[in-house]
N, C-alpha and C positions, 0 to 999 in steps of 0.2 A: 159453666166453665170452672174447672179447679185450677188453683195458680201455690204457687208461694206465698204464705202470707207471713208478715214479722207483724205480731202484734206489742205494742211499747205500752208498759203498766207502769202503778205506782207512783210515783213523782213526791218533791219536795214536800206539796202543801200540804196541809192538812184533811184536804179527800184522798188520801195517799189509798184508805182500809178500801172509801168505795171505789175507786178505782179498781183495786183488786178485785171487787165481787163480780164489777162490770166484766172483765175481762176476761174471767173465768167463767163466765157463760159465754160471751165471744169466741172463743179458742174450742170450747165444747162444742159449737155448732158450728163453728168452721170446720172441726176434723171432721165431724160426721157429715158434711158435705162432701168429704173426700179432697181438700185443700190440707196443703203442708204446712202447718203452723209451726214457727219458732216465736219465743218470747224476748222480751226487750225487759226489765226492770230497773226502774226509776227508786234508789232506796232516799229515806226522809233528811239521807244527807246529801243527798245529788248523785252517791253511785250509779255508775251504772253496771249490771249484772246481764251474762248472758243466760236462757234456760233454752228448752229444747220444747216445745207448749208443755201441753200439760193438762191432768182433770183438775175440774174444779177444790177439789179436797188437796191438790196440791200446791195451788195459786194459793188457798185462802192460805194455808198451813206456814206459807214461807218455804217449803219445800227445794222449789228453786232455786233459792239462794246458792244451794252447797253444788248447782252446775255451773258456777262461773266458772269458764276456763282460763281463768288469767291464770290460775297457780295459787288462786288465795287472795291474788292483789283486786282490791278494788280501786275502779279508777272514778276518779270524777267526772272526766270527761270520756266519750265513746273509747274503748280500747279497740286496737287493731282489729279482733274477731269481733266486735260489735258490729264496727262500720261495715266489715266486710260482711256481715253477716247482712247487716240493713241494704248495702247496695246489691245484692245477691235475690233479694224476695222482687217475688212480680208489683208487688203494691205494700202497704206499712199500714195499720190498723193505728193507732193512735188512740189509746183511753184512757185518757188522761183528763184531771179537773183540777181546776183551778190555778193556780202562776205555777209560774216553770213547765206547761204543758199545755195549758188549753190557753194559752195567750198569746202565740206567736211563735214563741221563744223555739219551742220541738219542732214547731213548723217551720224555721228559720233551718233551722238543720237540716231538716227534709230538704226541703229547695237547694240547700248546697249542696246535697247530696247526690239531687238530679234523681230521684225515685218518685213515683206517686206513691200520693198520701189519700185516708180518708180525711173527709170535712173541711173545713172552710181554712182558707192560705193567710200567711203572714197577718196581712192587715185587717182581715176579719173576723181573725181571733182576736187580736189584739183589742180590735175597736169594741168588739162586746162583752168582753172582758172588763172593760172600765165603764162602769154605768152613768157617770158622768159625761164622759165624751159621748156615747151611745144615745143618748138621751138628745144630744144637742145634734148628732146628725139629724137623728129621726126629725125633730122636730124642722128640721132645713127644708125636711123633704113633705111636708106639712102632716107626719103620723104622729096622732095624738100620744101622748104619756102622764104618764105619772109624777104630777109636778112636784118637785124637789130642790131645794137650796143645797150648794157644796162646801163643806170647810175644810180648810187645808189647816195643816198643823200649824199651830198658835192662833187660831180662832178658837175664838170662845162659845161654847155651846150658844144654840139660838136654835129659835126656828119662828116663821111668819104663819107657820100654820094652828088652826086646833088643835089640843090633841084629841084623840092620840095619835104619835107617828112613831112612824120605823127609820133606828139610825142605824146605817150597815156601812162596812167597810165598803169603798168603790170599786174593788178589784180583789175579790173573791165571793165564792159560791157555798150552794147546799146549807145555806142560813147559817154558815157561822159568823161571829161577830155580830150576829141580829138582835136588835133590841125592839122593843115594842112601847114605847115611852109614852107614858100616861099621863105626868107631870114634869115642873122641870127638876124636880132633885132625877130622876127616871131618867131625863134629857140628858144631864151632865152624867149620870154611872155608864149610859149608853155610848153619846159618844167617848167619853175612855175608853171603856170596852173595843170600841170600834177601831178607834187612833193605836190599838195595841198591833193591828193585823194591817192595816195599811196607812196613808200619812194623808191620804184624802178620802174623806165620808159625808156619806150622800143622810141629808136628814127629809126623807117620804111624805106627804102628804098621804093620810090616810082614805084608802078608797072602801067606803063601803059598798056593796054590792057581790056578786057573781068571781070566783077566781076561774080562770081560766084557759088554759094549757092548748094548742097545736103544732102537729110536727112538722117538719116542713122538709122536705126530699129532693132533688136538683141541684142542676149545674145552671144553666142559662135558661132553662125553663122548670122550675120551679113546681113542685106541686105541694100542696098543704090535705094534711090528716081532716076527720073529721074533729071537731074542738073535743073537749075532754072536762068535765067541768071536778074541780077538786072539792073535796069534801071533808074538811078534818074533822074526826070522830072524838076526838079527846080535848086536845090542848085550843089554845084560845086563837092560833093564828099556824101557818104551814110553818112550821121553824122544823128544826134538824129530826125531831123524833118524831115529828108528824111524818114525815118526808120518808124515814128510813124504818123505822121500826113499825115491825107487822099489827095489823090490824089500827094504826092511829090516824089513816086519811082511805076514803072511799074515791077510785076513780070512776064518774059515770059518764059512757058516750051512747048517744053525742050529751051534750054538757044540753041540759034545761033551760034554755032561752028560746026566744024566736026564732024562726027560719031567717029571717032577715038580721038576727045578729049573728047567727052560725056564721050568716055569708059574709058578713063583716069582721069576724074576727079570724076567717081565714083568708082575707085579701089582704087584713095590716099584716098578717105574720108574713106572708108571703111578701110585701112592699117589705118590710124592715129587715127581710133575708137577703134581697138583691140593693137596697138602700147601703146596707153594711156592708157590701162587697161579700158576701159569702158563700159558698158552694158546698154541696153535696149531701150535710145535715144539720139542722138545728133545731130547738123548741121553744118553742114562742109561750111567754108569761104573761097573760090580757087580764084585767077587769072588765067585768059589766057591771056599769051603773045602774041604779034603779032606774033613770031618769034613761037607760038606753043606750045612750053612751060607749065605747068601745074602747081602751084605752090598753096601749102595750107599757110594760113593766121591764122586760127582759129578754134577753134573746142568748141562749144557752149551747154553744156550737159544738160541743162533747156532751150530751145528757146524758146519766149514768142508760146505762145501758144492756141489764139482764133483762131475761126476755117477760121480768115482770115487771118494767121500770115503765115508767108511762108514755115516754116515746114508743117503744116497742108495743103497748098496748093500745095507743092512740091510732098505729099506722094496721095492727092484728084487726082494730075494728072498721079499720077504712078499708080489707083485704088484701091486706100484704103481712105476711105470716114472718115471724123472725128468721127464718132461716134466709127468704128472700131477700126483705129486708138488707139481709150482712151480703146480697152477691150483689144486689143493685147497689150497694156506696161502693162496691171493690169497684164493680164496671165503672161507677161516675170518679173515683178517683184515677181511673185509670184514662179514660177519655178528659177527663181535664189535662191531663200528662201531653197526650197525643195532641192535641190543641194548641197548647202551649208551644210546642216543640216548635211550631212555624213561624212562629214570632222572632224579630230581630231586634238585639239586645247589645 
């Protein structure tokens, strides 16, 4: 089925560039499925810009930009031809990372807007979004994690653990603000580092073992990828240039463990997808212990998403091809829609 699609790029944070690459293979495979893509763009001051889609070479280029039809004006908030442009598509693509988009906040707007949306609504962004709070559901709901102390601004570096550990911002992605702290002078550069990008950071206990990646697909019945196991080729841990730049992490599926940990580390991704209230996509972050162990990390409700990014590769090797992929979220955002609508409010 081809529909209208408005896909929303770009945004405030600092994944503003991936965002854009994600989306520019989005918009690529939407047209060639024969769906009517228009663009949304999010610029790193909160404009918003209208475009018309687009190839890839003109998403990365900034191209875009010079279709806004305001007249030149950029607004902050949606301008008339945004909105009307966004209530106008059959469903709303959303690829967006990190705050001001994959936290709630765009999906707060969808819902006022009364359009279906891809991926997980208001509170499910929000909640995994802060790895803090995400941490303490799971744990309610008895899935194992990755144990961590939280400091809020005017605490003093610390941590109870060995090291080494990782102190990261609690509410942002794609390892910025990541540190890997060996000692404490390491402790204290890290959390600054971190207290610069948000005002609460989570200091990690260090897991050695197996990293571990699954997709996770559904509304109310949920299915999980085969696992994925990560493999960085260079650097000493997945941070930003392991993640994004070619050739510095090997993805292998299924992920080298046991049959019995496959099956465990796609039953927590899948508990911590419906645990978090979330619907239609996410990617689940696990450790394996030596000792067996299964432990979730993260849970990612926007994963960059070119069809060589590893959700799209985790789900290619489970048989479901990228193209599909992009019609099964429009149908499940669209059937979340339909669902919803009978509800009294």
């Amino acid at each position: 089925m081809t529909r209208r699609v408005a896909v929303i790029l770009g945004g405030r944070s600092s994944e503003n560039p991936i965002s854009i690459a994600s989306a520019a293979s989005v918009v690529d495979a939407l047209e060639q499925s024969g769906n009517e893509v228009v663009t949304v763009e999010i610029d790193r001051e909160g404009r918003w810009l209208l475009g018309r889609g687009g190839t890839t070479r003109e998403l990365e280029s900034g191209s875009l930009r010079e279709s806004d039809s305001g007249g030149g004006e950029l607004e902050r908030l949606p301008s008339k031809d945004v909105t009307r442009t966004i209530s106008d598509v059959d469903v709303v693509f959303p690829v967006l990372h990190g705050p001001f988009g994959e936290d709630g906040t765009v999906q707060g707007l969808l819902e006022l807007a009364n359009v279906p949306y891809v991926g997980a609504g208001v509170l499910g962004s929000a909640l995994c979004m802060d790895k803090d709070v995400f941490k303490a559901v799971l744990r309610d709901h008895d899935i194992p994690v990755t144990p961590n102390i939280t400091l809020r601004l005017g605490d003093e570096p610390r941590t109870p653990f060995d090291y080494p550990v990782f102190v990261k911002p609690a509410r942002l992605g794609s390892s910025v603000g990541i540190t890997k702290a060996h000692d404490e002078e390491e402790l204290r550069r890290g959390v600054a580092l971190a207290f610069e990008h948000d005002e609460k950071v989570l200091v990690e206990q260090f897991v050695a073992g197996v990293e571990v990646e699954v997709g996770v697909l559904g509304n109310l019945q949920p299915i999980a990828s085969l696992p994925g196991e990560i493999v960085v080729t260079h650097n000493e841990w997945y941070d930003y240039e392991a993640k994004y730049d070619e050739g510095e992490m090997d993805l292998i599926v299924p992920a080298r463990i046991s049959e019995r940990q496959l099956e465990r580390a796609q039953e927590l991704a899948v508990r911590a997808f419906v645990a978090t209230d979330c619907e239609g996509m996410a990617r689940a972050d696990l450790f394996v212990r030596a000792d067996g162990e299964v432990l979730v990390n993260e849970l990612n409700t926007i994963p960059g998403f070119t069809s060589t990014s590893v959700y799209a590769r985790l789900f290619e090797a489970s048989g479901i091809g990228y193209t599909e992929l992009l019609q099964r979220l429009a149908d499940l955002a669209v059937e979340r829609f339909e669902r919803r609508r009978g509800l009294r409010f």
